[in-house]
FIKEZA-482774 format. One line per field, with one value per residue (C-alpha): x, y, z; residue number from 1. Coordinates in steps of 0.1 Angstrom, whole numbers. Example, Ala and Ser with C-alpha at 12.3 -4.5 7.8 and 13.67 -1.06 7.14 Angstrom:
residues 2
c1 = (123|137)
c2 = (-45|-11)
c3 = (78|71)
lumvo = (1|2)
END
This chain:
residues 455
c1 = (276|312|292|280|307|322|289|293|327|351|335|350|386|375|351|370|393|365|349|380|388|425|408|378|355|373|407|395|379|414|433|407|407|444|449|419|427|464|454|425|444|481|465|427|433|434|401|381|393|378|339|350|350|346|311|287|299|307|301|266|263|285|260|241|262|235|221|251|257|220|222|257|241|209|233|251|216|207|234|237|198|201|236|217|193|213|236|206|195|233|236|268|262|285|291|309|279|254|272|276|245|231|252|245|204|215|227|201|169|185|200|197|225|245|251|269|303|297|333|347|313|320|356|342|319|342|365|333|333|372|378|360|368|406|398|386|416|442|424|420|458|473|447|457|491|489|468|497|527|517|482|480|519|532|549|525|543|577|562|546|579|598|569|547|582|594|552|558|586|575|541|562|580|550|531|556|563|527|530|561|541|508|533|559|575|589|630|643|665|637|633|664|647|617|645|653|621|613|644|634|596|615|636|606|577|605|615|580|568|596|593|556|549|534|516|513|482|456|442|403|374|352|323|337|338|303|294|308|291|260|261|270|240|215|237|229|189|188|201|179|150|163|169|130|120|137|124|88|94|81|94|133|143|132|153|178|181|173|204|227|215|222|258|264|252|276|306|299|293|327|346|326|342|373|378|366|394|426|415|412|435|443|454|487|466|452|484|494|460|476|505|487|472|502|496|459|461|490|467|437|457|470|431|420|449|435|401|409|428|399|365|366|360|324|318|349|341|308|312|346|326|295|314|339|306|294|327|357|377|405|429|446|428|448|443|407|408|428|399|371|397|399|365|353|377|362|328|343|359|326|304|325|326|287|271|297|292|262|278|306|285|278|313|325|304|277|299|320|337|370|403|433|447|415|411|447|441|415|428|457|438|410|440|462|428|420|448|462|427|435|469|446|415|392|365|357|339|359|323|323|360|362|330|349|379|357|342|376|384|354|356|397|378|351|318|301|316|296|267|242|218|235|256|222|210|236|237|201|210|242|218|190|219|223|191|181|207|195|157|165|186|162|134|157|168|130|119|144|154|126|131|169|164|136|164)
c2 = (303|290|257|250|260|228|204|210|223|206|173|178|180|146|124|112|100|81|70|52|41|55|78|68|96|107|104|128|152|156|161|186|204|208|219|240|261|270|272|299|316|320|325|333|370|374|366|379|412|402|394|429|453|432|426|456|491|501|538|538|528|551|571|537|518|505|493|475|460|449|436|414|397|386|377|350|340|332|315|296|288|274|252|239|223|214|195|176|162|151|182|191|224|256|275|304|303|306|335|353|353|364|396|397|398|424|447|444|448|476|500|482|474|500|488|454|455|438|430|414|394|385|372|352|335|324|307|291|275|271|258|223|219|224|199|174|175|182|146|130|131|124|92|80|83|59|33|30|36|15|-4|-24|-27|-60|-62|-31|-33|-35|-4|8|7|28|53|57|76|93|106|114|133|155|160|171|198|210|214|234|251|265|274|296|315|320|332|355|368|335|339|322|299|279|267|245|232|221|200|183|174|162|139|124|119|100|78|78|63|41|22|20|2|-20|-32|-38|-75|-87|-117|-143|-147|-164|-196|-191|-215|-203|-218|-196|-162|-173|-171|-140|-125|-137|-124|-90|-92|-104|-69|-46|-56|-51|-16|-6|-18|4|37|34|26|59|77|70|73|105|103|118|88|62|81|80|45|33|60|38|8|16|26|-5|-24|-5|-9|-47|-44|-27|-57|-79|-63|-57|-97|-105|-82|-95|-132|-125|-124|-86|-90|-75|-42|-41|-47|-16|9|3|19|47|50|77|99|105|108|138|147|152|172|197|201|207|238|247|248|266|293|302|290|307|341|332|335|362|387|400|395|418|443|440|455|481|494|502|497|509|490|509|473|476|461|428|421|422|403|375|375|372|343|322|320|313|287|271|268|253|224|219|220|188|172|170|176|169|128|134|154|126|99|118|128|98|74|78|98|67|38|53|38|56|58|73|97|111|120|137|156|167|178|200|215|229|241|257|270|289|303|316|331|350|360|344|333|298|265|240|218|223|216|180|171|181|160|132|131|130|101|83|98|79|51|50|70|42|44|72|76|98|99|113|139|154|156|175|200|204|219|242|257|268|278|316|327|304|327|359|356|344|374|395|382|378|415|427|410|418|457|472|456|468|502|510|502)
c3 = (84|91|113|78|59|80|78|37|26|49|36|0|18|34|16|-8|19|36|11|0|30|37|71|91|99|134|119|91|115|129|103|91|121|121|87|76|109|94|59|70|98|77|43|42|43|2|-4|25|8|-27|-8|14|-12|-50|-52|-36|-43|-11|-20|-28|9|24|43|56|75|98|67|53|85|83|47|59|86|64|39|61|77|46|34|65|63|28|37|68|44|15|42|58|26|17|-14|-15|-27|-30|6|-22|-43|-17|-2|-33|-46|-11|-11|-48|-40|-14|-37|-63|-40|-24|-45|-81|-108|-98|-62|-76|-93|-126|-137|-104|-106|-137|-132|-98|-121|-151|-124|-112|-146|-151|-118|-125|-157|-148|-117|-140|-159|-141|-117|-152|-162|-129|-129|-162|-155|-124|-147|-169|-150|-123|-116|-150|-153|-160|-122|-104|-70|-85|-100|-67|-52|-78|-82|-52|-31|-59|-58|-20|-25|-56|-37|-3|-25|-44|-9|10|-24|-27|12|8|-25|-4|30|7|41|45|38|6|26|39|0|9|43|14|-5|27|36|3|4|38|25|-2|19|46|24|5|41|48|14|18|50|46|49|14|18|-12|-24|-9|-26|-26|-43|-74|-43|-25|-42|-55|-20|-16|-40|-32|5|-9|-35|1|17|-16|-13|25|21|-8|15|44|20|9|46|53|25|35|75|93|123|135|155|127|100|123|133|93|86|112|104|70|72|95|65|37|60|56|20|21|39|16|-17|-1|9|-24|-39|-11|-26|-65|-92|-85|-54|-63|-75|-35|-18|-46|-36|1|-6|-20|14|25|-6|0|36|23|-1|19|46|14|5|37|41|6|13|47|29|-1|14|52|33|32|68|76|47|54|89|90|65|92|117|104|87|126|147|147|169|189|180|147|114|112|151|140|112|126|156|130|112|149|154|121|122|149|140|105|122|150|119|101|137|137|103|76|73|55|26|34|18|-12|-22|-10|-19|-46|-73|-80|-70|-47|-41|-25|-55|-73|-42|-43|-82|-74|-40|-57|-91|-70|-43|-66|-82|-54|-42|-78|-73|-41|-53|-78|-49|-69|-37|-62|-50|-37|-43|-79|-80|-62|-78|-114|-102|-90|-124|-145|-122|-134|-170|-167|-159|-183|-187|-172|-135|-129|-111|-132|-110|-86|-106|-121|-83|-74|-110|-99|-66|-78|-105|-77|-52|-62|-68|-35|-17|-34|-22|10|20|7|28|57|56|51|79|109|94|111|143|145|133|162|186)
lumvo = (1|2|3|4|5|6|7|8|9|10|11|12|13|14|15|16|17|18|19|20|21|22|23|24|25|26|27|28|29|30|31|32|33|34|35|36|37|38|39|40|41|42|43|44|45|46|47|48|49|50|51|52|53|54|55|56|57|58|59|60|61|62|63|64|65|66|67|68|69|70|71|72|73|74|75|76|77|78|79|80|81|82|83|84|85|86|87|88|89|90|91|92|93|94|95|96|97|98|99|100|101|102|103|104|105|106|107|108|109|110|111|112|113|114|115|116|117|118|119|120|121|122|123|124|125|126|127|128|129|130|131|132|133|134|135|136|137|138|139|140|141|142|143|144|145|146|147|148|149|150|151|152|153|154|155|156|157|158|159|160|161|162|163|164|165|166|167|168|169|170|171|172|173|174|175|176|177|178|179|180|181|182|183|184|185|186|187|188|189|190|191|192|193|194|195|196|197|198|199|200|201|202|203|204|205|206|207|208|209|210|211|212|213|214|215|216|217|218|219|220|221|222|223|224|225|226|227|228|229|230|231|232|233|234|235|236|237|238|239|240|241|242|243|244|245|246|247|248|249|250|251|252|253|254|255|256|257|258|259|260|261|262|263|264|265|266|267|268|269|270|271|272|273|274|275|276|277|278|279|280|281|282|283|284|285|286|287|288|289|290|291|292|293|294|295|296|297|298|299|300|301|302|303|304|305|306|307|308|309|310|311|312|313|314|315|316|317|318|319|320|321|322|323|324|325|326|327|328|329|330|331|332|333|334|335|336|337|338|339|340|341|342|343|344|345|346|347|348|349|350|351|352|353|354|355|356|357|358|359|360|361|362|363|364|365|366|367|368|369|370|371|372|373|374|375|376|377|378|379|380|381|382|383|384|385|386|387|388|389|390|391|392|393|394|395|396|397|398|399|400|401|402|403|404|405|406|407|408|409|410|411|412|413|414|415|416|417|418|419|420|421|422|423|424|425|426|427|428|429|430|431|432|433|434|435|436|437|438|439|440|441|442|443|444|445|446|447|448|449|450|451|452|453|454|455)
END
């Protein structure tokens, strides 16, 4: 479960980063690692106790604890069986969902309506519905403001320059702000260490912009950009040729060779817009999404400590309720907990090393267009999401919340930079997500309860 947890989830933290070119895929990987690991480890303990003890009533299974422990493990096989498919075909689908509707369906099939808690269900579902929304918005505002403050300003990296430190420095305090409210054992004193760090993340990412070499624009042919966009058109047709070539192939090591051959041909597509862009009239607007380059790479680290901190409950919950329903351990209850919080941990960041680029390309790639600029917006709008839902232990989907963010970004930029298509794709597979999770678990638990209750 926490392997794919990684392949789907941990891509949200990333893909928009990727996708807009501010982190290649290793780089992301990294920084993933580094900060969904202290984001699950210092603050995921909140929200493991809302999957613990919020959804099944733990007292109508009192006197079955082989049974419980039973129902948790087909409730994260189950999951993990549906995220393993949703993340080969590039869904990227709700890890929270999944896992609540499992335990949901375990519940119900076993002891009825009475064995699920109603009103906690409830709540977890609003803020499945809020958490988008405010995503969207929150992306939206943050967008707009950047459109008019600095990208179509009259001078936009005069404008860069003013705004894009004072950004660093605001985003520096809000981050280790929102740290010191999820670790409240932290002494007030370090709040003064927070201004300091904001200063120097100020006078950092000022020196930095300033000392940047700006090259003048380069003089470039209407042949020439012609050309250009030719080549890219001849690029656009080859890879539509390899995507149905794929579709239709049957065998492994084709798909895989039309995949690589595919993505060798979108990176040059990439270079191919992005050449196009350094040599047009908006060449100031590039040299401006550069400097934007530092904010999402922050951004991206602060969503992958907020993901870390809300979305490792859907492994460590059941698993931690799996065994103190069978085990008690003669360590003390945080000792286990952090144990269950380390390994889960791992197999979140080996799942992202060696699944997550599919789910990658999605959220990167086929939503809408991405710039770091564009990617930052919507980082910051789904982390702070994410993370006042954590405050509250609402377990809510970090999926649902980028992909809200990632459609106010295009929404800021008009209705018609979004990719339909691919939004109703992925509606489609939220919608059968629960009930997928439900049936599963259901089956799963039918099928291997005999066999562990004749040992």
């Amino acid at each position: 479960m926490a392997w794919n947890i990684g392949a789907s989830d941990i891509a949200n933290a990333m893909g928009t980063s990727v996708g807009a070119k501010a982190l290649s895929l290793r780089q992301a990987v990294l920084i993933a690692a580094g900060f969904e690991f202290l984001g699950a480890f210092l603050c995921g303990h909140e929200v493991i106790q809302t999957l613990n003890y919020g959804i099944i009533n733990l007292e109508s299974l009192q006197t079955e604890s082989t049974i419980l422990a039973i129902g948790m493990n087909s409730s994260l096989l189950a999951a993990g069986i549906w995220l393993q498919i949703a993340s080969y075909f590039g869904w990227p689908v709700s890890t929270t969902h999944t896992i609540v509707g499992a335990l949901t369906g375990f519940g119900l099939f076993l002891k009825g309506k009475e064995a699920i808690q109603w009103s906690t269900l409830l709540a977890i579902s609003s803020f499945w519905v809020f958490s988008p929304i405010l995503g969207a918005i929150l992306s939206f505002l943050l967008f707009a403001f950047f459109r008019i403050a600095i990208l179509k300003a009259k001078h936009p990296l005069k404008q860069a320059e003013r705004w894009v430190p004072l950004l660093c420095s605001l985003f520096a305090l809000c981050a280790i702000s929102i740290l010191t409210i999820r670790l409240p054992s932290l002494p007030s004193s370090f709040m003064v260490g927070a201004v300091a760090i904001s200063v120097l993340s100020y006078l950092g990412s000022y020196v930095i912009i300033k000392r940047k070499r700006r090259k003048p624009p380069i003089k470039c042919t209407q042949e020439d950009m012609e050309i250009n966009i030719q080549i890219q058109n001849h690029v656009e047709t080859a890879i539509n040729t390899l995507q149905e070539a794929k579709e239709l192939s049957t065998k492994r090591e084709w798909v895989h060779e039309l995949h690589q051959r595919t993505e060798s041909l979108e990176q040059l597509k990439s270079k191919i817009i992005s050449q196009r862009t350094k040599h047009s009239s908006g060449q100031e607007e590039f040299l401006v999404e550069q400097d934007f380059s530092f904010l999402q790479i922050s951004s991206a680290a602060l969503m992958a400590f907020a993901h870390g901190s809300n979305d490792i409950a859907n492994a460590a919950g059941p698993l931690l309720l799996g065994i103190k329903s069978i085990y008690q351990p003669s360590y003390g209850h945080d000792t286990l907990v952090n144990f269950i919080l380390l390994w889960t941990s791992i197999g979140m960041i080996v799942g992202l090393a060696t699944w997550g680029w599919r789910v990658i390309q999605t959220v990167g790639k086929k939503i809408t267009e991405l710039t770091p600029s564009r990617g930052f917006a919507a980082e910051l709008g789904c982390a702070v999401t994410v993370l006042i839902a954590s405050k509250l232990q609402m377990p809510i989907s970090t999926t649902h919340t980028l992909i809200g963010s990632l459609i106010g970004i295009g929404l800021a930029r008009g209705a018609g930079n979004l990719n339909v298509k691919t939004i109703q794709g992925i509606f489609l597979s939220w919608i059968v997500t629960i009930p997928t999770g439900a049936v599963l678990c259901w089956l799963i638990f039918y099928l291997i309860k005999p066999t562990l209750l004749s040992f």
